[in-house]
C-alpha positions as CSV (number, residue, x, y, z in Angstrom):
1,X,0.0,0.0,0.0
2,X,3.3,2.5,0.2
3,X,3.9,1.7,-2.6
4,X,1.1,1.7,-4.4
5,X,0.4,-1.4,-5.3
6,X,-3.3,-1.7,-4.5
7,X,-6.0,0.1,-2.3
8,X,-9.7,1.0,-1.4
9,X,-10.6,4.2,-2.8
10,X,-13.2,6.8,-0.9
11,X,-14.8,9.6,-3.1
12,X,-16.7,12.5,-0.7
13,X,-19.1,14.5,-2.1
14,X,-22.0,17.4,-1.5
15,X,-19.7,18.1,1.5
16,X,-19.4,21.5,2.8
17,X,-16.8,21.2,3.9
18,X,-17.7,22.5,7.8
19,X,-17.6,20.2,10.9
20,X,-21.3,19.6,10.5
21,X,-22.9,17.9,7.5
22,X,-26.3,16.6,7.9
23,X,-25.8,14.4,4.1
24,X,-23.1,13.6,1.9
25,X,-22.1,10.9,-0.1
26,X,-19.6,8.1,-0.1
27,X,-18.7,6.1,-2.5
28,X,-16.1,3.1,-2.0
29,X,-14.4,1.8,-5.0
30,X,-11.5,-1.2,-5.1
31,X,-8.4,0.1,-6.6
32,X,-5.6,-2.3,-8.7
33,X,-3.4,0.6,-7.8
34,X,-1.5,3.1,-9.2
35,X,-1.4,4.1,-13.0
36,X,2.3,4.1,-12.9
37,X,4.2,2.2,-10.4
38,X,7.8,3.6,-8.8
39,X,10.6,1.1,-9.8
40,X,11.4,0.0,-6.3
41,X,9.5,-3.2,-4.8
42,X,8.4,-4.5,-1.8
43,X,9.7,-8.0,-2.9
44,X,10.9,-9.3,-6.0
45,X,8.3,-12.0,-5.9
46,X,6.3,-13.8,-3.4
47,X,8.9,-15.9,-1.9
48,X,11.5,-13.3,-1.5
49,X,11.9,-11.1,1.8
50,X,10.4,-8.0,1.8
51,X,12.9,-5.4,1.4
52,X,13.9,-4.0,5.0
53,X,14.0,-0.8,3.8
54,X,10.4,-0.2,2.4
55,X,10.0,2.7,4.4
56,X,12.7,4.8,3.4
57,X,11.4,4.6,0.2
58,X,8.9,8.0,-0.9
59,X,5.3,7.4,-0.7
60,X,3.1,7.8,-3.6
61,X,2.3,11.2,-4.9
62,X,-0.9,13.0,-4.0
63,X,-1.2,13.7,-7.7
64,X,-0.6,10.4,-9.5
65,X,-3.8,8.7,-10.6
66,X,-5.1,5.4,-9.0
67,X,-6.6,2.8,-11.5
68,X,-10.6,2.1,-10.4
69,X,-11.9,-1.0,-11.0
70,X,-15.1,-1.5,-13.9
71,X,-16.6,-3.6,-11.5
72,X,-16.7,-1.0,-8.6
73,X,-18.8,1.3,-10.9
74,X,-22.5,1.4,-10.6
75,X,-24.7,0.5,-13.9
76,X,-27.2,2.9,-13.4
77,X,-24.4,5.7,-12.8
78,X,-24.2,9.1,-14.4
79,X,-21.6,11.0,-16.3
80,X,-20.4,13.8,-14.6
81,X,-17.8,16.0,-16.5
82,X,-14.5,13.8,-16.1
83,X,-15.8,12.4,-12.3
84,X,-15.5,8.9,-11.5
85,X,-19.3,7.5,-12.1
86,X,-20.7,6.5,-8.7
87,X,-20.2,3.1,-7.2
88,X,-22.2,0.2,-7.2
89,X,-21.1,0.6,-2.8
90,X,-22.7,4.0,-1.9
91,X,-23.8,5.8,0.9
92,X,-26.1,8.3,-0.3
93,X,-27.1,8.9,3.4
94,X,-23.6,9.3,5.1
95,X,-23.1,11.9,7.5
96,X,-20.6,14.8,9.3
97,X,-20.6,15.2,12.9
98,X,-18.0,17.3,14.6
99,X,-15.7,16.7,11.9
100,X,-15.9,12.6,11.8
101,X,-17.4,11.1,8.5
102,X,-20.1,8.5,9.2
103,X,-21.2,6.0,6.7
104,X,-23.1,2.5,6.2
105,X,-21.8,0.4,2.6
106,X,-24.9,-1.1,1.2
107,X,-25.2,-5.3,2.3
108,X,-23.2,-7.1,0.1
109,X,-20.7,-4.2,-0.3
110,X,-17.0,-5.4,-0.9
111,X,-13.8,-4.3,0.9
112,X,-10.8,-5.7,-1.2
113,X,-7.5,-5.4,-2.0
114,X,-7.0,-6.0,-5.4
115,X,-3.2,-7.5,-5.7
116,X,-3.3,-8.5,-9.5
117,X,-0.2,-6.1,-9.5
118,X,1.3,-6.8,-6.7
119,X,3.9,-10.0,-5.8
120,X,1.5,-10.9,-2.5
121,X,-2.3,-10.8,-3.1
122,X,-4.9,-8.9,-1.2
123,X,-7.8,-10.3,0.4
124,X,-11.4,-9.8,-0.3
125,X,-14.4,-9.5,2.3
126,X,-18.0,-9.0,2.0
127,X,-19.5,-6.5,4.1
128,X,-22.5,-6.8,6.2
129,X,-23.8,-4.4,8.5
130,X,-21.1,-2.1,7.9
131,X,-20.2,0.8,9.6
132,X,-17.2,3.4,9.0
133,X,-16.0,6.2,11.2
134,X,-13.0,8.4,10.4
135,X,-11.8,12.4,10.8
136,X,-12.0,14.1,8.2
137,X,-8.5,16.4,8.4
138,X,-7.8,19.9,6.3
139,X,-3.8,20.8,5.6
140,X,-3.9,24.5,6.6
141,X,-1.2,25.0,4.4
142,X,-1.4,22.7,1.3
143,X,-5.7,22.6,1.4
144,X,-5.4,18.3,0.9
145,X,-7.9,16.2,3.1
146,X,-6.7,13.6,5.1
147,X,-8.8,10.7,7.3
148,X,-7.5,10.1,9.8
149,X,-8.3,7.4,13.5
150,X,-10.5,5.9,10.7
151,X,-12.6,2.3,12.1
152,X,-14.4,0.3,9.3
153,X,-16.3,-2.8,11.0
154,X,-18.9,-5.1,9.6
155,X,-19.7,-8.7,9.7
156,X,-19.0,-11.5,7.4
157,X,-20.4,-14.8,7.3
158,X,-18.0,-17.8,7.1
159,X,-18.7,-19.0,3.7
160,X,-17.6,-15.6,2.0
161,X,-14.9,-15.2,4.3
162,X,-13.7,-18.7,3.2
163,X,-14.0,-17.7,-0.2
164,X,-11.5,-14.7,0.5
165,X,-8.9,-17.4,1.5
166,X,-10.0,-19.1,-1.4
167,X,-9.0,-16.5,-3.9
168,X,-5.6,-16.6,-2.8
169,X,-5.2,-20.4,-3.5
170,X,-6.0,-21.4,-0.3
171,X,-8.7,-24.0,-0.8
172,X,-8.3,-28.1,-0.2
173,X,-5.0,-28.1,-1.5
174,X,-3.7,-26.9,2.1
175,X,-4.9,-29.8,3.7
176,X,-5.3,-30.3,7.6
177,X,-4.6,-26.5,7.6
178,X,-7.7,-25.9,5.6
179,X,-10.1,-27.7,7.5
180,X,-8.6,-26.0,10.7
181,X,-9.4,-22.7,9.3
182,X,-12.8,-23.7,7.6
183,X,-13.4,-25.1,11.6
184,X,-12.8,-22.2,13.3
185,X,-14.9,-19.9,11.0
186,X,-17.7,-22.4,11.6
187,X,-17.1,-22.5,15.0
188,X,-16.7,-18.8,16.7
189,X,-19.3,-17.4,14.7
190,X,-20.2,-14.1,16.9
191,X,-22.7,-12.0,15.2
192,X,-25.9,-11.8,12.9
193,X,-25.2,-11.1,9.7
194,X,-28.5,-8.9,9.3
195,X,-29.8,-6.3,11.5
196,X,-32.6,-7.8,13.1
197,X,-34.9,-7.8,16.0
198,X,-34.3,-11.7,16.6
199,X,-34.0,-12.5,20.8
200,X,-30.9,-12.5,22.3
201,X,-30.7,-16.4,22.2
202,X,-30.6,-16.6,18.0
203,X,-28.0,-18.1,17.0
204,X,-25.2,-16.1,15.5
205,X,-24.6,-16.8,12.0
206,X,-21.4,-14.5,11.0
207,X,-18.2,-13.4,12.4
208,X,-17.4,-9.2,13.6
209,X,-14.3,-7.6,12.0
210,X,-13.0,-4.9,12.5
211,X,-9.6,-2.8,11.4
212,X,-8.6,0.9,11.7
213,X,-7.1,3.0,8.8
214,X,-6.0,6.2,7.9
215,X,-6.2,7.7,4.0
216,X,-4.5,10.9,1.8
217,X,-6.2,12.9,-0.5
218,X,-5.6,10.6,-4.4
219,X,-6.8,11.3,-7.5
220,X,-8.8,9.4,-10.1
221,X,-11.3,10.4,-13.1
222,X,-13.1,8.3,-15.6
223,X,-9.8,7.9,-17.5
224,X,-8.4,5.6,-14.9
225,X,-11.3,3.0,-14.9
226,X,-10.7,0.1,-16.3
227,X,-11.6,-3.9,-16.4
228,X,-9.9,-5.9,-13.9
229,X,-9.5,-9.7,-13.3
230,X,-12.7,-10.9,-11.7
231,X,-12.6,-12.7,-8.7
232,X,-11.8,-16.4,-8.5
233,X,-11.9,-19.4,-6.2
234,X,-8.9,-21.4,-6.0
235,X,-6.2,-20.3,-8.5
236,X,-2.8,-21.8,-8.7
237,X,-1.0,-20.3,-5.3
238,X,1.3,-17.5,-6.4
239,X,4.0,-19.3,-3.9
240,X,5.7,-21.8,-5.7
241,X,6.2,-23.8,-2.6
242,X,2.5,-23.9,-2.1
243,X,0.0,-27.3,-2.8
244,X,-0.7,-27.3,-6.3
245,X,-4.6,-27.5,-6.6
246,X,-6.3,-31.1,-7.2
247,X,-3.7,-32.8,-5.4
248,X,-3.9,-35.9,-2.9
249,X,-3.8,-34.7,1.1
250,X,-2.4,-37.4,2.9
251,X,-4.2,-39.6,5.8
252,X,-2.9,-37.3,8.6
253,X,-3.3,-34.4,6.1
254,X,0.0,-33.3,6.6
255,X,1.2,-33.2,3.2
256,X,-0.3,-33.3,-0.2
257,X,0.5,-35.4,-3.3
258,X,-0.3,-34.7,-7.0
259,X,-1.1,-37.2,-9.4
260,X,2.1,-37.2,-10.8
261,X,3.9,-37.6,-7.9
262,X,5.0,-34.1,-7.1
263,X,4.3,-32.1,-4.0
C-alpha cells in the first residue's frame, strides 16, 4: 500500500466542507493501484523477503492517478464531466458530525485489496452491517484532506470469508490447515449477519471484524477505470512452494501429493 500497489478508494461528495454535515455521499471503489508504479518493490516476488528498507522509500504522490476497477462502478451511474461515475457501494445517506465522517456500505458491499499487480495478493471481504467512522482532516497549508483514526467494521459470514482465502489459492490443497481454518470460522461465529430484531438467544450466524485506517487525498477520473480480473476461487498459489490444486492430502493431512507424484 506504500507503494502503491493496491488500495480501497473513498470519493466524498455534496460536503461542505464544515464540521457539520447533515448528508453527503460516499462512494467506496476497489483500486488495482497506481497508474504508474515507482521502480522500487516491496519484494521481487512472493517468496522473496520483503525489502527492509520499504519505508525509506517515498510514498506515492498525491497527484498520481489510481486505477478504479469496472466492476466498482455502478450501472445505473451518471456522467459527470470527467468524475468517476458513482459506485455500485454507496452511501447516499452518510453523514458529518464534529468533523468525523459517518457512513453505512450497502449489504453485500465489498472491501478488497486487489493485488493482480502486486507480488502478494490482497484479500477480499463482503460487508454486512457495515459501519465506517473516520476524521475528516484539512492541511492549513497545502488545502489536501486527510482521514484520519478511521474504524471500518462489519460482519462477514464464514462461507464468503472462506471464499476470501480461497481466492488466494488457499482452498483443499492446504490440507489439515484448511479444515482447521474452515473449523474455526464455523465454530466462533459471533454475530448476525442482518440487522434484526431476533431475541438474544438466536443463534449467530457471521463473524465481527473490524480494522482501523487512515487515508491521503488521491486522485482518479473516468480515464483511470478500467476492467480488472474478476474474482476467483482457488487459482494456482502465487507461492511456488504452495499445494498445487487437485492434489492428494495425505491420511494425517500433513502433506499433499499430486497425481504425478509431485508435492
Amino acid at each position: 500500500m506504500w507503494r502503491g500497489g493496491f488500495s480501497n478508494i473513498y470519493k466524498i461528495s455534496d460536503y461542505n466542507g464544515q464540521p457539520n454535515d447533515d448528508q453527503v455521499k460516499v462512494d467506496l471503489y476497489t483500486s488495482t493501484g497506481l497508474q504508474t508504479l515507482p521502480q522500487w518493490q516491496c519484494r521481487t516476488k512472493i517468496e522473496a523477503p520483503l525489502d527492509p528498507a520499504w519505508n525509506t522509500h517515498a510514498l506515492w504522490p498525491t497527484k498520481a492517478h489510481w486505477k478504479i476497477s469496472e466492476d466498482s462502478i455502478s450501472p445505473a451511474a451518471d456522467q459527470i464531466g470527467t468524475e468517476v461515475k458513482d459506485s455500485k457501494w454507496q452511501d447516499a445517506a452518510a453523514y458529518v458530525r464534529g468533523g468525523w465522517l459517518v457512513a453505512r456500505f450497502p449489504d453485500g458491499s465489498w472491501i478488497w485489496l486487489d493485488g493482480e499487480r502486486t507480488h502478494v495478493p490482497g484479500f477480499r471481504e463482503i460487508m454486512h452491517r457495515s459501519l465506517m467512522a473516520v476524521k475528516l482532516v484539512r492541511d492549513k497549508q497545502t488545502g489536501l484532506w486527510s482521514m484520519d483514526q478511521g474504524t471500518l467494521s462489519f460482519v462477514a459470514t464464514p462461507t464468503e470469508m472462506l471464499d476470501g482465502f480461497g481466492q488466494l489459492g488457499f482452498c483443499k490443497n492446504m490440507c489439515g490447515t484448511f479444515d482447521t481454518v474452515k473449523n474455526y470460522l464455523n465454530t466462533y461465529q459471533d454475530s448476525l449477519s442482518s440487522d434484526s430484531t431476533a431475541p438474544p438467544t438466536t443463534k449467530c450466524d457471521a463473524l465481527s471484524y473490524g480494522h482501523t485506517f487512515r487515508a491521503a487525498q488521491a486522485t482518479a477520473d473516468m480515464t483511470d477505470v478500467e476492467p480488472t480480473k474478476p474474482f476467483t476461487l482457488c487459482p494456482q498459489p502465487a507461492h511456488s512452494a504452495a499445494p498445487r490444486q487437485g492434489c492428494i492430502c495425505s491420511t494425517d493431512g500433513s502433506t499433499c501429493t499430486v497425481p504425478d507424484g509431485g508435492t
